[in-house]
C-alpha positions in Angstrom: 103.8 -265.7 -26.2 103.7 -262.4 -27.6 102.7 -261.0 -31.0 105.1 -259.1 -32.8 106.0 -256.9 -35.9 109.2 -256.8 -37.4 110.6 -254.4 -39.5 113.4 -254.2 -42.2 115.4 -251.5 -42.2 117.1 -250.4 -45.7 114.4 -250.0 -48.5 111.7 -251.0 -45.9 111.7 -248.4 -42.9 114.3 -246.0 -45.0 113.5 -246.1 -48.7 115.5 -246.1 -51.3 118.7 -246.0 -49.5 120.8 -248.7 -47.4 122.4 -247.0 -43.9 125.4 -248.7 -44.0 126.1 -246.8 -47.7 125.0 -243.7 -45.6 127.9 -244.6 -43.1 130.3 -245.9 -45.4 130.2 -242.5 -47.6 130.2 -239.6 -44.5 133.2 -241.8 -43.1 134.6 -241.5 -46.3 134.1 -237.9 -46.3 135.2 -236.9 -43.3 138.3 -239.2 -42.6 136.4 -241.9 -40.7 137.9 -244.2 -43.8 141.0 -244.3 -45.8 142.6 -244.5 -49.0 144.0 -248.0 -47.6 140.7 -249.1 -46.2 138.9 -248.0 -49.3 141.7 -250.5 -51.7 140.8 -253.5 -49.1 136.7 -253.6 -50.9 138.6 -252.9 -54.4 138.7 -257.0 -55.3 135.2 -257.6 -54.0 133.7 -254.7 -55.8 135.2 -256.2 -59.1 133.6 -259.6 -58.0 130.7 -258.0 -57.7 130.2 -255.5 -60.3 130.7 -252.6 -58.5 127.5 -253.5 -56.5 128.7 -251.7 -53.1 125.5 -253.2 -51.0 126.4 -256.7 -52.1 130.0 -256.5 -50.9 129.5 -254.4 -47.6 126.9 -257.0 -47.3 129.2 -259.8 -46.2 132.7 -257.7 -46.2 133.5 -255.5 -43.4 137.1 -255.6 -43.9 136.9 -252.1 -44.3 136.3 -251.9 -40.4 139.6 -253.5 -39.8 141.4 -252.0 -37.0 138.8 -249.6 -36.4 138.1 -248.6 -32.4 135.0 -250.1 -31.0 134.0 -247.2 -28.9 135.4 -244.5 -31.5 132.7 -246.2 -34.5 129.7 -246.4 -32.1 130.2 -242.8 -31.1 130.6 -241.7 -34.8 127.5 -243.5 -35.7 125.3 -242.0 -32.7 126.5 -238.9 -33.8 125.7 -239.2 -37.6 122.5 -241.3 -37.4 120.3 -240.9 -34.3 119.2 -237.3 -35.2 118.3 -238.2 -38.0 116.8 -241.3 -37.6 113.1 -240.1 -37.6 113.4 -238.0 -40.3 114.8 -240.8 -42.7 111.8 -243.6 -41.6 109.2 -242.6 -44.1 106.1 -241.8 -41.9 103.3 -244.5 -43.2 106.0 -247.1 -41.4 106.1 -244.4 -38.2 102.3 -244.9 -38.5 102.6 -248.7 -38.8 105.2 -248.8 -35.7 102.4 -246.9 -33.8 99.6 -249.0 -34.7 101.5 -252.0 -33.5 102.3 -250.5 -30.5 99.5 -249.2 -29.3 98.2 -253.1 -29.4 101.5 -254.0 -27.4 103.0 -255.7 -30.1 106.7 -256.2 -29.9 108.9 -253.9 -31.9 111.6 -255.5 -33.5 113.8 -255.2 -36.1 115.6 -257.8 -38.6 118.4 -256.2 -41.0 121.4 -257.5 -42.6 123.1 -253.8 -41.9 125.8 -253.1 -38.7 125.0 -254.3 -35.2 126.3 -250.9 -34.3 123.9 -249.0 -37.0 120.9 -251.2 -35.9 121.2 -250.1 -32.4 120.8 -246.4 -33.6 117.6 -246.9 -35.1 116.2 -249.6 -31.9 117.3 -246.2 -29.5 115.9 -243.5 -31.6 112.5 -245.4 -32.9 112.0 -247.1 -28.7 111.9 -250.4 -30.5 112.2 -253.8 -28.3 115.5 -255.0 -29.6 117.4 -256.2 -33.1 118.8 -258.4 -34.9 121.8 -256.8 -37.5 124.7 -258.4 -38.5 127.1 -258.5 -35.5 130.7 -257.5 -36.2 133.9 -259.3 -34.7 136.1 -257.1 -32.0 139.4 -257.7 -30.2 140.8 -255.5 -27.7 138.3 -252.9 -28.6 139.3 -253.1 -32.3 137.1 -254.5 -35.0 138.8 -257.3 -37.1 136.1 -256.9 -40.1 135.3 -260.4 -39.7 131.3 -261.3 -39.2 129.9 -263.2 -36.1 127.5 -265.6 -36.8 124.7 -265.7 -39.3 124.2 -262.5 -41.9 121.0 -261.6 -42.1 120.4 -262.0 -45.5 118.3 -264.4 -48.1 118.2 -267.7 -46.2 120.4 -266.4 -43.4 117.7 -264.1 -42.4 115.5 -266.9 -41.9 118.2 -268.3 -39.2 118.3 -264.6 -37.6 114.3 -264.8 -37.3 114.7 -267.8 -35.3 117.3 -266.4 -33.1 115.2 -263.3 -32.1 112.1 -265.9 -31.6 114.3 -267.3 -29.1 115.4 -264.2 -27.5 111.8 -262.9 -27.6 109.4 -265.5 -27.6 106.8 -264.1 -29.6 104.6 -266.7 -31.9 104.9 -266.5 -35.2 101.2 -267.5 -36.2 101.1 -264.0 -34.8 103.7 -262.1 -36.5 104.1 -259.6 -38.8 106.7 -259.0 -40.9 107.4 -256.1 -43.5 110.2 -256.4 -46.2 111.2 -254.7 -49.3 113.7 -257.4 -51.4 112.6 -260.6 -52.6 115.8 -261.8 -51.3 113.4 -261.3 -47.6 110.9 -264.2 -49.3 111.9 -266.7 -47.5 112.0 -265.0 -44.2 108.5 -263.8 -45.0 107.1 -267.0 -45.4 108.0 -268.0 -42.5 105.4 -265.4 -40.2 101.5 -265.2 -40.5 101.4 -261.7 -41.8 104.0 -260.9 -44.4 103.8 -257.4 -45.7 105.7 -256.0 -48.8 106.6 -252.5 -48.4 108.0 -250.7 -51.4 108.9 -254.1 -52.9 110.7 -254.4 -56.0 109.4 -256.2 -59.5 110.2 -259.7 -58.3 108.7 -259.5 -54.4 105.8 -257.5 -55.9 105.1 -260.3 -58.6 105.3 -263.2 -55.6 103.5 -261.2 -52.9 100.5 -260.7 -55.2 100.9 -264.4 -56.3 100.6 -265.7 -52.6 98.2 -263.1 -51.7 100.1 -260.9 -49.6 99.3 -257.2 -48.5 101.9 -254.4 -50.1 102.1 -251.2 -49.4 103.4 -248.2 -51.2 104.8 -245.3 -48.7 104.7 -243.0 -51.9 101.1 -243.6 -53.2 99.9 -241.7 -49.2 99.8 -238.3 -49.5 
């Protein structure tokens, strides 16, 4: 079985930021999304505070309706050339290192299936699991498929790719930002905290677990 390195996506390989935000704001700006579609999040956001990330999280009725093939060309368009410029470059470096020791490159993210892909084309990784998104008759329904990878779900979506993949997981590493990932991290030999907030940082340095700070490298 292979070794392998898996990578978060928003706040791990892109800081600061979450890509489906990215997505859901230039649609917004350039018609992708409208008024209607914008009112259909309007009762989850007051559930939730406003907190758009936990909402588009586990709501994609905003992509109700939506063509299949018109999304996944709007997204190729808007993310891949970019895509290198948003990963911060000590996680380019990481991706290298594990490369160069024929590690598989994966990625684990709780963001679109169709905005995961971007980053698996642009960054040559090995494959992805995202959160998969519900279609009918080329037409999203802005229901969810499956298991979100997120808190404890992520965990189930780790042991979906190890099927898939068949790497070992005494011989995986695993970098994460949110100590919502904690339990995903626990469950590989290497867990790495990258750019973690208060509460990871607190637990990673409790369990003795290697962080790293992309803006501490000059």
């Amino acid at each position: 079985m292979r070794h392998a390195a898996i990578f978060d996506l928003d706040g791990t390989l892109i800081p600061n930021t979450s890509a489906e935000r990215m997505f859901f704001f230039h649609l917004l700006r350039n018609g992708g999304l409208s008024v209607f579609d914008v009112i259909k999040l309007v009762k989850p956001l007051l559930t939730f505070r406003g907190n758009l990330h936990r909402v588009t999280v586990a709501n994609k009725s905003y992509l109700r309706h939506k063509k299949v093939e018109k999304f996944e060309e709007v997204s190729h368009k808007f993310f891949e050339p970019q895509v290198k410029n948003l990963v911060c470059k000590t996680m380019v470096e990481t991706m290298e290192k594990h490369r160069e020791k024929d590690d598989l490159l994966l990625l684990l993210s709780g963001t679109l299936d169709v905005i995961a892909a971007c980053f698996v084309r642009a960054l040559h990784l090995d494959g992805a699991k995202a959160t998969d998104l519900e279609t009918r008759n080329g037409n999203y329904t802005g229901r969810i498929v499956g298991v979100v990878p997120y808190g404890f779900g992520k965990l189930e979506a780790l042991r979906e790719l190890r099927r898939r993949y068949e790497f070992d997981l005494n011989h995986t590493t695993l970098y994460a930002n949110s100590y919502s990932d904690r339990y995903v991290m626990n469950a590989v030999a290497k867990p790495v905290a990258v750019n973690p907030d208060k509460r990871l940082v607190r637990y990673a340095r409790e369990n003795g677990w290697r962080i790293i700070d992309p803006s501490a490298k000059s």
